[in-house]
C-alpha positions as CSV (number, residue, x, y, z in Angstrom):
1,X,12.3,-74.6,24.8
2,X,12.2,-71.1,26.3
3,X,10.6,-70.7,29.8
4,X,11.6,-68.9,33.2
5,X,10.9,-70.5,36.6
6,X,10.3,-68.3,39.4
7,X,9.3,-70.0,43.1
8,X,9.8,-68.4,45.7
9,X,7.8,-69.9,48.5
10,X,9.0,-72.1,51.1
11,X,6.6,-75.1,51.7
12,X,6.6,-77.1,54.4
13,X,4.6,-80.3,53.5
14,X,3.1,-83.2,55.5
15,X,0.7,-84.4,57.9
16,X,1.6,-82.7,61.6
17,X,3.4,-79.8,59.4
18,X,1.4,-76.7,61.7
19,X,3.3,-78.2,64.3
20,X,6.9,-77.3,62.5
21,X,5.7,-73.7,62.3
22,X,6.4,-73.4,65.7
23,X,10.1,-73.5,64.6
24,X,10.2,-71.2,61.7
25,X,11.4,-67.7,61.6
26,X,8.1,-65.6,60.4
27,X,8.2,-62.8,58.5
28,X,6.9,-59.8,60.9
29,X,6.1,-59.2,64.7
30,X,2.3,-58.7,64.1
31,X,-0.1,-60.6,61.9
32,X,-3.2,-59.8,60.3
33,X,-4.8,-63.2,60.6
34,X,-7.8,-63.8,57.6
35,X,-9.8,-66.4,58.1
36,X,-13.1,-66.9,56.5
37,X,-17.0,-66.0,57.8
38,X,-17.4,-69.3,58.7
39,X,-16.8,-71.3,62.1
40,X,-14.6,-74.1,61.0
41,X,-11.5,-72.6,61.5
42,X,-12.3,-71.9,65.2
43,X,-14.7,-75.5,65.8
44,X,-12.0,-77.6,64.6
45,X,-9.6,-76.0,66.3
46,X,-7.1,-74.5,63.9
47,X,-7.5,-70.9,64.7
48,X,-6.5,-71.7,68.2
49,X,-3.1,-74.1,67.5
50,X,-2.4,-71.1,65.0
51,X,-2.9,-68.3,67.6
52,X,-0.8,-70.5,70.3
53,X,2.5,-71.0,67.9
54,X,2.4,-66.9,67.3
55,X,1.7,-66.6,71.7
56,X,5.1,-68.8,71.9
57,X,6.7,-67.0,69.2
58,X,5.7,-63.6,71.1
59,X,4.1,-62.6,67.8
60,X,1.1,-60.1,68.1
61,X,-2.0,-61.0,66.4
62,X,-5.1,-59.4,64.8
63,X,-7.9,-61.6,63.4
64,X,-9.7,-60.7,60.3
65,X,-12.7,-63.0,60.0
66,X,-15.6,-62.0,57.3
67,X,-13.9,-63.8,54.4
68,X,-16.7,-65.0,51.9
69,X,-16.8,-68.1,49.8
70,X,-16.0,-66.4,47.1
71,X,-14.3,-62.8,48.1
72,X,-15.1,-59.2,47.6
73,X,-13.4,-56.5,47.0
74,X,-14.6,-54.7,50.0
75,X,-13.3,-57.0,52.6
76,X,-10.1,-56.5,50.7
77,X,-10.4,-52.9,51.4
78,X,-11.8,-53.5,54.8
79,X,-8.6,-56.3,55.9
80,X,-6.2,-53.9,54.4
81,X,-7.5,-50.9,56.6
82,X,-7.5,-53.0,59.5
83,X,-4.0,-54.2,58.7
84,X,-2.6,-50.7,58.4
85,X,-4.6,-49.2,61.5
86,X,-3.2,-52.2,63.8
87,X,0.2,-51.9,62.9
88,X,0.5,-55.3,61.3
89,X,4.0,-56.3,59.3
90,X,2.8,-59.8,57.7
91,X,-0.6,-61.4,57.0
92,X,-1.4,-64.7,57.8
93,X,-4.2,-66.3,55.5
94,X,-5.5,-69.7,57.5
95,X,-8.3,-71.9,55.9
96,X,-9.1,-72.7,51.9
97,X,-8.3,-70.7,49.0
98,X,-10.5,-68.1,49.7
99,X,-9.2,-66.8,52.7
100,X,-5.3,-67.5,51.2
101,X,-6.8,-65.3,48.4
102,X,-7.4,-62.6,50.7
103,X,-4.2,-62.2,52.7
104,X,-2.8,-62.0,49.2
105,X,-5.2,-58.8,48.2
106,X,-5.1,-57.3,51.7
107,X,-1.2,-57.8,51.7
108,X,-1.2,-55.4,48.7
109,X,-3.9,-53.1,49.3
110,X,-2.1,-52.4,53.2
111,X,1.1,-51.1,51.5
112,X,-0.4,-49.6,48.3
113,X,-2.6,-46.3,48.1
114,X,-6.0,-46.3,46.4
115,X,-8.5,-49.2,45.7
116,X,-7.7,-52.7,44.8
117,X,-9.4,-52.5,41.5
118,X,-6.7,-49.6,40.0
119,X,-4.5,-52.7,40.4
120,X,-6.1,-55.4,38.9
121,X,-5.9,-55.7,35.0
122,X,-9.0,-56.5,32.7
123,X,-13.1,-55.4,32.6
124,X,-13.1,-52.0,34.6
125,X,-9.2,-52.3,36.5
126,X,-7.1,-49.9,35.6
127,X,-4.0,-52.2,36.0
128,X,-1.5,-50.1,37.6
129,X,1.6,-51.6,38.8
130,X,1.7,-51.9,42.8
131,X,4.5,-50.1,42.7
132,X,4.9,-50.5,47.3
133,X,4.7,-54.3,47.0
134,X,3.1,-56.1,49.3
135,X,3.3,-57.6,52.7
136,X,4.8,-61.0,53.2
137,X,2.2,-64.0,53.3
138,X,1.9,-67.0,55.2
139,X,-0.7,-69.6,53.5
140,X,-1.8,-72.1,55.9
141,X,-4.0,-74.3,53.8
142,X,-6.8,-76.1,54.7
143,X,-8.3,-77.4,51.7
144,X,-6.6,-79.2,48.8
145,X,-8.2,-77.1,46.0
146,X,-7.0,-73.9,44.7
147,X,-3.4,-74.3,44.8
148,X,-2.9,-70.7,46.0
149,X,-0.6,-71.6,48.8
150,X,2.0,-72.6,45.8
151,X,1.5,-69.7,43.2
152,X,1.3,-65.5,43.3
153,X,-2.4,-65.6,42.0
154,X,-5.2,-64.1,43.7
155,X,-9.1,-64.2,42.9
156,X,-11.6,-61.2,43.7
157,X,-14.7,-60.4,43.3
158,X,-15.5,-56.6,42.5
159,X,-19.6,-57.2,44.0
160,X,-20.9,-53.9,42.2
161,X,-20.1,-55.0,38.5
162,X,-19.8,-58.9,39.2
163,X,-16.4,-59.0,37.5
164,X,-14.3,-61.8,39.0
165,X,-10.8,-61.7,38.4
166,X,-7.4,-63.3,38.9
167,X,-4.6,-60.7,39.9
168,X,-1.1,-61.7,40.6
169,X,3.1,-60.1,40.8
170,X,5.8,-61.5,41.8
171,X,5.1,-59.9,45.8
172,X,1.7,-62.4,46.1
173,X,3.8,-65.8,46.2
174,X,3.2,-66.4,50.1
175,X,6.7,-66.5,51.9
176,X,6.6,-69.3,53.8
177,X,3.0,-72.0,52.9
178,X,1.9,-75.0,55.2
179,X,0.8,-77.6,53.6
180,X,-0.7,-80.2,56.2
181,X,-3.2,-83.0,55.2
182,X,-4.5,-83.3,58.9
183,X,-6.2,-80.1,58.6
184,X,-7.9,-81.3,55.5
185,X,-9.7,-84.5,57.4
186,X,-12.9,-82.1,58.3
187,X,-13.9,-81.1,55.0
188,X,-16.9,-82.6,54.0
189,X,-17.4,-84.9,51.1
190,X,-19.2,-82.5,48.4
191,X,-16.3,-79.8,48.6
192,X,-13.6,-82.4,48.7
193,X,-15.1,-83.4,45.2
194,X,-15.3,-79.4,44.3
195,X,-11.9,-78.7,45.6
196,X,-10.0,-81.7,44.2
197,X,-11.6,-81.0,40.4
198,X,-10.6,-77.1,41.3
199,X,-7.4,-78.6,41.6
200,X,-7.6,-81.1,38.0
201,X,-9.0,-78.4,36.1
202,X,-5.6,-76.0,37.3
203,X,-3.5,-78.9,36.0
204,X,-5.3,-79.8,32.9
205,X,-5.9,-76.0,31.7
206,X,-2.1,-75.5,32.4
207,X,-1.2,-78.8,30.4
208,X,-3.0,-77.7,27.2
209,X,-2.2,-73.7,27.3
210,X,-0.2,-72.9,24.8
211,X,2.7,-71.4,27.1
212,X,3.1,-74.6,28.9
213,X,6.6,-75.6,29.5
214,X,8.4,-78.9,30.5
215,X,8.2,-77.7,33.9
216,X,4.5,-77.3,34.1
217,X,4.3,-80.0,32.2
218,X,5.8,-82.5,34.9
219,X,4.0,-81.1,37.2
220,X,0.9,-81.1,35.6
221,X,0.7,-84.9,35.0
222,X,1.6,-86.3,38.3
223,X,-1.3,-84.0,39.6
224,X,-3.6,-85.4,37.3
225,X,-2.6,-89.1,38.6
226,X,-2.7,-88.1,42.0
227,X,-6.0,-87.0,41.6
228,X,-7.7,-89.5,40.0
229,X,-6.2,-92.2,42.0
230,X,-6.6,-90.6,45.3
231,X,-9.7,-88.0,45.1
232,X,-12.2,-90.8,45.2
233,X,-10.7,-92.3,48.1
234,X,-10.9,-88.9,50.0
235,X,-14.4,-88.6,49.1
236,X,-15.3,-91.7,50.1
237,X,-13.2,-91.7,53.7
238,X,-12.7,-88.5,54.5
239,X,-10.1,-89.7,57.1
240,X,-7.7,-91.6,54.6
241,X,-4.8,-89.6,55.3
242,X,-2.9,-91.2,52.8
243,X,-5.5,-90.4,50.0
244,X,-6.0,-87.2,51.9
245,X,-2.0,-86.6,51.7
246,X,-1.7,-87.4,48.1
247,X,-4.6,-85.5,46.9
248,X,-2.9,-82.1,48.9
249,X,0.5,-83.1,47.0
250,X,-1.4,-82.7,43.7
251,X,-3.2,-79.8,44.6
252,X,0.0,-78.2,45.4
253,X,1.3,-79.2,42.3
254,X,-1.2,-77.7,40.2
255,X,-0.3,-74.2,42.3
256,X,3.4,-74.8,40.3
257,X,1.7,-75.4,37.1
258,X,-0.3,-72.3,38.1
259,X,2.8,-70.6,38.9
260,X,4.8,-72.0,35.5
261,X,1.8,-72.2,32.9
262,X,-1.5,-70.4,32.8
263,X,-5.4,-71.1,33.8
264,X,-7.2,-71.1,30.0
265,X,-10.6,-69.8,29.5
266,X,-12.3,-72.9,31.4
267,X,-11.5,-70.4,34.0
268,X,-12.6,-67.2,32.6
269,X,-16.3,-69.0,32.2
270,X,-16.5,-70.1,35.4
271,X,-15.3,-66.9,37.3
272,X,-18.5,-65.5,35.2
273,X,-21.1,-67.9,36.4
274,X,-19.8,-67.6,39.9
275,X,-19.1,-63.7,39.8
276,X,-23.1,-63.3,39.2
277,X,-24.1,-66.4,41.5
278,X,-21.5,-66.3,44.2
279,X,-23.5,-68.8,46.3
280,X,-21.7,-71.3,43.4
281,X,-18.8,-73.1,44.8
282,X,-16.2,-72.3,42.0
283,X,-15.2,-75.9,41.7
284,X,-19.0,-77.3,41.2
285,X,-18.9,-74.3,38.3
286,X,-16.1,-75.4,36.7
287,X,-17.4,-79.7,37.0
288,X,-20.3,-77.9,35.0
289,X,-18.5,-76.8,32.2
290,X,-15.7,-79.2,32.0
291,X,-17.4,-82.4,29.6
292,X,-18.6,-79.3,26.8
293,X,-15.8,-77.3,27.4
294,X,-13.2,-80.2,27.1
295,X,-14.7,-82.2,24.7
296,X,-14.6,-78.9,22.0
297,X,-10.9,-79.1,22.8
298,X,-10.1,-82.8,21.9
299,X,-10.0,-82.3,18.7
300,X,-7.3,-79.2,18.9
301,X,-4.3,-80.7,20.8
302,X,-5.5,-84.2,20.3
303,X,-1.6,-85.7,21.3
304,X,-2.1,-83.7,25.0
305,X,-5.6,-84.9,25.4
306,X,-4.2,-88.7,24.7
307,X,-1.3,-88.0,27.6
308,X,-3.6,-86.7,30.4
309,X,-5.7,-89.6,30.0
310,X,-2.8,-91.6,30.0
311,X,-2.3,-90.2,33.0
312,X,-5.8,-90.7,34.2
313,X,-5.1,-94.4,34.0
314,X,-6.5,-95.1,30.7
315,X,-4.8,-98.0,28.5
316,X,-4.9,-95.5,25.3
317,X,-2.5,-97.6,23.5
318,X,-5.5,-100.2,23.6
319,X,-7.6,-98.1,21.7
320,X,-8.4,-97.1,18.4
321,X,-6.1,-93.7,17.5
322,X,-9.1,-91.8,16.6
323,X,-10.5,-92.9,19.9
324,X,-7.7,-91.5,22.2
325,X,-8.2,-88.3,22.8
326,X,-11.9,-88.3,24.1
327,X,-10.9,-91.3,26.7
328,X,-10.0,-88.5,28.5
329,X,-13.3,-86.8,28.7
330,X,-14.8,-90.5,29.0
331,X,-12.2,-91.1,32.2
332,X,-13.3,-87.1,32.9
333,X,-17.1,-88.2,33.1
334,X,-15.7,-91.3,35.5
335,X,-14.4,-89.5,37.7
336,X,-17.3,-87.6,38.7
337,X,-18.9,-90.4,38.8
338,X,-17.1,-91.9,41.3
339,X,-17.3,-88.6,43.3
340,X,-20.5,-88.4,43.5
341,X,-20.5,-84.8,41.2
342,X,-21.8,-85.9,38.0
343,X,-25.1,-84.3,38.6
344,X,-24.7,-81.0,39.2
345,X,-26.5,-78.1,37.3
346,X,-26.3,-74.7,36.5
347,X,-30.0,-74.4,37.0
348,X,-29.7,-75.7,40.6
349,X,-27.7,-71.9,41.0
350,X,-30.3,-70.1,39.5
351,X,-28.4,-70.1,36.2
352,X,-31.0,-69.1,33.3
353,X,-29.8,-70.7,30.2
354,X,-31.3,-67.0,28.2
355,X,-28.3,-65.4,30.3
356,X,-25.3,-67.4,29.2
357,X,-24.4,-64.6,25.8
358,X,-24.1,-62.4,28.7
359,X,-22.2,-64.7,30.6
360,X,-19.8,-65.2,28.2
361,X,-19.4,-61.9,27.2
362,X,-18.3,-61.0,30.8
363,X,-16.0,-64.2,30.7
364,X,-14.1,-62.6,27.6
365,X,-14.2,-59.1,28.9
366,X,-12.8,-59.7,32.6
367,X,-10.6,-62.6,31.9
368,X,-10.3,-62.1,28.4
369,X,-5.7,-63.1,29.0
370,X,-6.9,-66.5,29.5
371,X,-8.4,-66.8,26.5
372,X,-4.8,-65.8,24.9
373,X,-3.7,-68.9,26.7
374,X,-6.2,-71.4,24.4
375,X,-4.4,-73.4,22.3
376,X,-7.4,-72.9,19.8
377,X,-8.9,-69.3,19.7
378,X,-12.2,-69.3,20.7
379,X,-14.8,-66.8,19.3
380,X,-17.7,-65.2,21.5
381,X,-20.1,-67.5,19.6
382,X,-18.0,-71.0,20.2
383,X,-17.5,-69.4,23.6
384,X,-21.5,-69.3,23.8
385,X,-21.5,-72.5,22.6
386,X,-19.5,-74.3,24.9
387,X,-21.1,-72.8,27.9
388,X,-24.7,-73.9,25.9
389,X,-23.4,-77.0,25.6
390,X,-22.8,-77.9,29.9
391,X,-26.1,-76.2,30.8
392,X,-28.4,-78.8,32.7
């Protein structure tokens, strides 16, 4: 029982929380605001009660707004240089995880020389350390999904050699987060379903990798109650701002598991089906694999599989012990069920089954560390298999 715990983010969590950052000391005099491509932020009126609290702070804004679903490298570069040419001390990252995501990248690209990729380890980074830092985050989620506004990881796309990666220090935990569950009551019901499995599969991969601790551990279970109690109920009735609530409590917990235990290689095959379809929502990619990938994992940690579906709500004592540890994939296979998920297909993406060795192959070579992080070690072939195996 050997583990460090670093957290160095200050979260203030709860419906009406925006409101409270109106009374914070933030960390700058200018932000860099990054916000995504799309118009929710400024219909629903988020971008505006942001821009308001900075006005009454007499904090100078500068809004970054090209963010894409799942981000590139070259709005990285392009947020940074606009960061640095405006004079901005802190960057703000307002909406889901991909726009938190960015701030992160942009925050280290506008104090470090170069290209984003020298820093980033794995496929063609060169992983240098970003020796500047960065510059302090504020993570104003909107979505209940990544967990990003609770942990120091950060996921790009490099668009020329479709290599998807996770990138991460100790400067890309966000200062100061915001977690509020009224800015969560507009997402629609199909990426509530993606978001909330996003946020399962961070807590499920962290509960089996094999450098979980008791920390992660904790952490990891509660999230996976929370979300099978509550996601339904949010996909259901958006507006439930108790389910809503509860749901951005887990997701926020599976950003300390992220921050205390490690993604596994559900991940790494995912980031490859969505780093050469980015039009996938990551979370719909990872739903796809989830029923192959975890039922070839049952059989490995067999005692962890019988806990999360324990935790899932399954009477396991009730059933045979062989039985136990695939209830979980059974109460897996429920779930999406219930929201309205279990359907989806790689095909639907324009996903040829012909291009999964290659698929694969790119999931081992870009995000071959989360493979290290199986508690089995999978070989290219069962990796093929696996992602065989989920292909509808």
């Amino acid at each position: 029982m050997r583990f460090n715990y670093h957290m160095p983010t200050k979260i203030l969590f709860g419906p009406g929380k925006l409101n409270d950052l109106s009374k914070e000391t933030l960390p700058g005099k200018k932000a860099l605001i990054v916000i995504s491509s799309g118009k929710s932020m400024k219909n629903n009126g988020y971008l505006d009660r942001l821009v308001e609290i900075l006005d009454r702070q007499g904090i100078e804004h500068v809004l970054f707004d090209r963010i894409l679903p799942n981000p590139i490298k070259s709005h990285v570069m392009e947020g940074a240089a606009l960061a640095k040419s405006q004079g901005c001390d802190f960057v703000i990252g307002l909406g889901g995880g991909s726009s938190i995501d960015s701030a992160k990248s942009i925050a280290v690209m506008a104090k470090n020389p170069g290209d984003y990729w020298d820093y980033v380890s794995g496929g063609t980074g060169k992983g240098m350390p970003a020796a500047n830092g960065a510059l302090p985050i504020v993570a104003i989620t909107t979505t209940a999904g990544t967990g990003t506004e609770a942990d120091p990881w950060t996921v790009i796309t490099k668009e020329e050699t479709n290599e998807k990666i996770g990138y991460g220090n100790s400067y890309t935990f966000p200062t100061l987060s915001v977690v509020d569950p009224e800015l969560m009551l507009t997402v629609p019901k199909h990426l509530t379903a993606y978001q909330g499995f996003d946020a399962l599969f961070h807590s499920t991969e962290g509960y089996i990798a094999n450098i979980a601790t008791p920390i992660s551990d904790a952490y990891a279970l509660k999230s996976i109650e929370l979300i099978a109690k509550y996601l339904p109920l949010c996909v259901k009735d958006g507006n439930n701002i108790e389910a809503r609530t509860q749901v951005a409590l887990a997701n926020t917990l599976s950003g300390f598991v992220e921050s205390t235990s490690s993604c596994t290689s559900e991940h790494s095959m995912e980031h490859a089906l969505s780093a050469y379809h980015p039009e996938l929502p990551h979370g719909a990619g990872l739903i796809m694999l989830s029923e192959a990938y975890y039922t070839f994992f049952a059989s490995k940690v067999p005692d962890r599989f019988v806990a999360m579906a324990r935790a899932m709500g399954v009477d396991v004592d009730s059933l045979a012990p062989e039985d136990r540890p695939m209830s979980f994939v059974k109460a897996l296979i429920k779930l999406q069920e219930d929201c309205g998920v279990r359907d989806l297909k790689m095909s639907d993406y324009g996903i040829k089954k012909e291009d999964i060795p290659e698929l694969a192959e790119n999931a081992r070579k870009t995000m071959g560390g989360l493979f290290e992080a199986d508690p089995y070690s999978l070989s290219l072939d069962e990796t093929i298999e696996i992602m065989t195996n989920a292909y509808k």
